[in-house]
C-alpha positions as CSV (number, residue, x, y, z in Angstrom):
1,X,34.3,-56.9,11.1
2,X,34.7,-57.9,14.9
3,X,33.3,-61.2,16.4
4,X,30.4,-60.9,17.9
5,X,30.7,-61.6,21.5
6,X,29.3,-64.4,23.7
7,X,26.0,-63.4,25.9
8,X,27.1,-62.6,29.1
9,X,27.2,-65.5,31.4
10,X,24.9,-65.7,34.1
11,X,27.8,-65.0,36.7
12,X,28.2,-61.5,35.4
13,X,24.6,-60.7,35.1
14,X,24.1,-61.2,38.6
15,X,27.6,-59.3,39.3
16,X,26.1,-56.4,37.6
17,X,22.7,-56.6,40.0
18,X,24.7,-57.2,42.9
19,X,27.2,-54.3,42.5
20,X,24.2,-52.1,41.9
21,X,22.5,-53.0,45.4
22,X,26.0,-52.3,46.9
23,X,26.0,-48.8,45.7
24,X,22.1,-48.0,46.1
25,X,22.6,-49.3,50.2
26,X,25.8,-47.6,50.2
27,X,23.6,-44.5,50.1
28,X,21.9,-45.2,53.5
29,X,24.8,-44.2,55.5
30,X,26.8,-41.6,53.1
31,X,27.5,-38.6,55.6
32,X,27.5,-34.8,54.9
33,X,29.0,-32.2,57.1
34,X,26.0,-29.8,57.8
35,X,26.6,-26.4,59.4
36,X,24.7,-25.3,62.9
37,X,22.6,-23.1,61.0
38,X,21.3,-26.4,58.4
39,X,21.3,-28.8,61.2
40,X,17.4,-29.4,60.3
41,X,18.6,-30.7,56.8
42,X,21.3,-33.2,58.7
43,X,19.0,-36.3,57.7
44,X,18.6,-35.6,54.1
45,X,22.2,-33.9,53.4
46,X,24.3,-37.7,53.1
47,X,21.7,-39.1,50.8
48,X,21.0,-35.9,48.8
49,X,25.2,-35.5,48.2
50,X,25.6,-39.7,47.2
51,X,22.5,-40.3,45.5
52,X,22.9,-38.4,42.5
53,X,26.3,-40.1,41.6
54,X,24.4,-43.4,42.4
55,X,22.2,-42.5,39.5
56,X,24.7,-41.3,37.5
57,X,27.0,-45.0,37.7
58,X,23.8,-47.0,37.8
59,X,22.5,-45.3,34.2
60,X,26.3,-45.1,32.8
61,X,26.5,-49.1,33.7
62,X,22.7,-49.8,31.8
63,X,23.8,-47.7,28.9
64,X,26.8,-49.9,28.2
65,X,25.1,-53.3,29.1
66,X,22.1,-52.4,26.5
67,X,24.7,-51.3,24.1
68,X,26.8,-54.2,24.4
69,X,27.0,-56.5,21.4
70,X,24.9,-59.1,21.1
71,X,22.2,-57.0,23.3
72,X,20.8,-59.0,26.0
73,X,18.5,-61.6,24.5
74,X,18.5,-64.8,26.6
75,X,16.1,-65.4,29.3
76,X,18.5,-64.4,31.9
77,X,20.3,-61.2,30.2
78,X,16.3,-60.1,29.5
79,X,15.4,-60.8,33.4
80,X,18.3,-58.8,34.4
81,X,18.1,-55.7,32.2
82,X,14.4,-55.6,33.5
83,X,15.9,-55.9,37.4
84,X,18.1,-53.7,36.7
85,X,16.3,-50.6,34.6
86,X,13.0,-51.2,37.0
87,X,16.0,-50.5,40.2
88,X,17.3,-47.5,38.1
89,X,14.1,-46.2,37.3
90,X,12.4,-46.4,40.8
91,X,15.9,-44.9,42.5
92,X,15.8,-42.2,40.0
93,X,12.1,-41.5,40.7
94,X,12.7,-41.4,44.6
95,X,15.5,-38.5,44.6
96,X,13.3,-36.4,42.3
97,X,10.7,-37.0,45.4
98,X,13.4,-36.1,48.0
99,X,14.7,-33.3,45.7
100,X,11.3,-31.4,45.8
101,X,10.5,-32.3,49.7
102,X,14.1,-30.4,50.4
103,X,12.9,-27.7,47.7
104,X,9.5,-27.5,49.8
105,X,11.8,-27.5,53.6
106,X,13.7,-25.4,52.0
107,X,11.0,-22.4,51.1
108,X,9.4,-23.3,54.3
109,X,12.3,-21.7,56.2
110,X,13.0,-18.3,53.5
111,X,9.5,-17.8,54.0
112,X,7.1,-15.8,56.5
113,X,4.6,-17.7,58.1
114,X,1.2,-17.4,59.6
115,X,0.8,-17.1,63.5
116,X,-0.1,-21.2,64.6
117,X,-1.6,-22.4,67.7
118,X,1.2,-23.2,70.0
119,X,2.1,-26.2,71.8
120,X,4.7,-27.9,69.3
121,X,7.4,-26.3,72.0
122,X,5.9,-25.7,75.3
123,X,7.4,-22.8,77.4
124,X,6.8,-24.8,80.3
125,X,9.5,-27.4,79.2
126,X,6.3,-29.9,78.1
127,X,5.1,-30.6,74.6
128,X,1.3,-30.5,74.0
129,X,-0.2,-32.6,71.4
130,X,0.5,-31.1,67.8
131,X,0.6,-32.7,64.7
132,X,3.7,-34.1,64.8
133,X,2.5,-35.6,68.1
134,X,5.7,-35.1,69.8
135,X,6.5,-35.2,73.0
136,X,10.5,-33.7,74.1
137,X,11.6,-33.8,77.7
138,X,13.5,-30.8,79.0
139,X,16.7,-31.8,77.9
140,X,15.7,-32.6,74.3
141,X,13.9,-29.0,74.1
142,X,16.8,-27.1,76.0
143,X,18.6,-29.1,72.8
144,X,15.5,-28.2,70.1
145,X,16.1,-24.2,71.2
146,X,19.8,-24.2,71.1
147,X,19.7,-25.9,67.6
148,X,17.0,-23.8,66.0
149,X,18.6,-20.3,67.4
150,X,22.1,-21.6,65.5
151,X,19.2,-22.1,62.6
152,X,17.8,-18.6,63.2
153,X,14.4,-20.0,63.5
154,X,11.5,-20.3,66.5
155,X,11.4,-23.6,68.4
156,X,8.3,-25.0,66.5
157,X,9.3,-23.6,63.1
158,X,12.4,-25.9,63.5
159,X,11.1,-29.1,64.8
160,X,8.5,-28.6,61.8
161,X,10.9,-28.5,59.2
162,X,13.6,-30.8,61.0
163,X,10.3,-33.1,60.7
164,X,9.4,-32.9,57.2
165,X,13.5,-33.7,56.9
166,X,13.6,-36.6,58.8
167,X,10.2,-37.5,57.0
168,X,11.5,-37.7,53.8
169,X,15.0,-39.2,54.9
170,X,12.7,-41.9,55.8
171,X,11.0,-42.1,52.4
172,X,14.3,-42.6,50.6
173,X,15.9,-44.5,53.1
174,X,12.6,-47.2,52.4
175,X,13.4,-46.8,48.9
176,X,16.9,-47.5,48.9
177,X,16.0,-50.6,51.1
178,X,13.4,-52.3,48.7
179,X,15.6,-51.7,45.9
180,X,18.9,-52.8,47.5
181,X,16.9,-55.9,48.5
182,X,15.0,-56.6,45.2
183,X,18.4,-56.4,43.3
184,X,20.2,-59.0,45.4
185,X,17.1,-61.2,45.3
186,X,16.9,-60.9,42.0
187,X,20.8,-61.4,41.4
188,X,20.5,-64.7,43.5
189,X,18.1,-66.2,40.9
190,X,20.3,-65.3,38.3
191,X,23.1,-67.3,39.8
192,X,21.2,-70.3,40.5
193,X,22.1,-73.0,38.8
194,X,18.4,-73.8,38.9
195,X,18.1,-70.8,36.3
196,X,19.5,-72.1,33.0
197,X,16.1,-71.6,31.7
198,X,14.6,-68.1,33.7
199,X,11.1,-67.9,34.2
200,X,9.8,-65.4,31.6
201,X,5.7,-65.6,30.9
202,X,2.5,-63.7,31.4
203,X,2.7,-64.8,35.2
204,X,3.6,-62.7,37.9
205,X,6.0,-65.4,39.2
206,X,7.8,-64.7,35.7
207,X,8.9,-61.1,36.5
208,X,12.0,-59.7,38.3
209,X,11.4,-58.7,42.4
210,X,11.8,-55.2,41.4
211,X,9.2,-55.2,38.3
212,X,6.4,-57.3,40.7
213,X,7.1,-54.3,43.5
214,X,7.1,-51.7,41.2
215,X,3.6,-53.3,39.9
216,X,1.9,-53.6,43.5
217,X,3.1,-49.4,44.1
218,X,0.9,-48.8,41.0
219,X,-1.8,-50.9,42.2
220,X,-1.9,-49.4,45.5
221,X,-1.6,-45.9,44.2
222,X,-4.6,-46.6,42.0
């Protein structure tokens, strides 16, 4: 029979958060070579490549700190497996989101479309109000029709879908962010020495960052 090991200290517990806000923020400026005829996909492309294997490491990582022996059971090992399955769950959550909106770009462009009012591209080399509300000056839309006949698609069709790209690059991007941030804030009151004792009650002051954010996005999806 082997030894049962210590509980982790609270050094590594907030190693563990902190290397995991590393790798989520690391997926804010992983690059992927897009070809002229994708170029409306460039903004979801780097995030869409990394994030998966962030997943992947982030889950690998919680599977061996649940299964370590002793499980976490001290206040701080129990605050930081919350911060840290709340940050794996919401991450995993946002790339299913960002999976489907490049699923939906994507059938957008294989598709035929209905005639629309024009005016997201203006022939005259002004853009009219649209629902994008955009507004290009000659050298951006002499750059919009280069870029969307490399894409094999009308002007309008590709600022629409180059939108709904840059859209959702924004969503994950937001994501990433809050969870990057809520890790490291939660790592930090880990480590303090303040923390021999962590918080852990009915109270909201008594959760992790992550777990109080995640709560709020329920209430305001309510």
């Amino acid at each position: 029979m082997t030894a049962a090991r210590a509980p982790l200290p609270r050094t590594e517990l907030a190693g563990l958060l902190t290397e995991a806000a590393h790798r989520v923020s690391g997926i804010l400026t992983a690059e992927y070579p897009t070809a002229a005829d994708r170029s409306y996909l460039h903004p979801v492309l780097g995030p869409l490549s990394s994030g998966p294997q962030v997943v992947g490491k982030l889950n690998e990582n919680f599977e061996e700190f649940i299964a370590a022996e002793p499980r976490p059971t001290t206040p701080a090992g129990l605050f930081a497996l919350a911060s840290y399955a709340s940050a794996l769950g919401w991450l995993t959550e946002s790339f299913t989101e960002l999976t489907a909106s490049v699923d939906q770009i994507c059938t957008r462009v294989g598709i035929p479309v209905e005639p629309r009012v024009p005016g997201v591209v203006a022939s005259d080399g002004a853009a009219e109000g649209n629902a994008f509300d955009f507004a290009f000056s000659a050298q951006e839309l002499a750059a919009i029709r280069t870029a969307a006949e490399a894409a094999g698609l009308a002007p309008d069709d590709y600022v629409e879908v180059l939108s709904l790209s840059l859209f959702a690059a924004s969503r994950i991007a937001d994501a990433c962010m809050e969870i990057s941030d809520g890790l490291l804030e939660d790592a930090a009151y880990v480590l303090d020495e303040a923390t021999d004792h962590v918080r852990l009650g009915d109270g909201p002051g008594s959760l992790p960052s992550l777990v109080r954010s995640l709560l709020a996005r329920m209430e305001t999806a309510k």
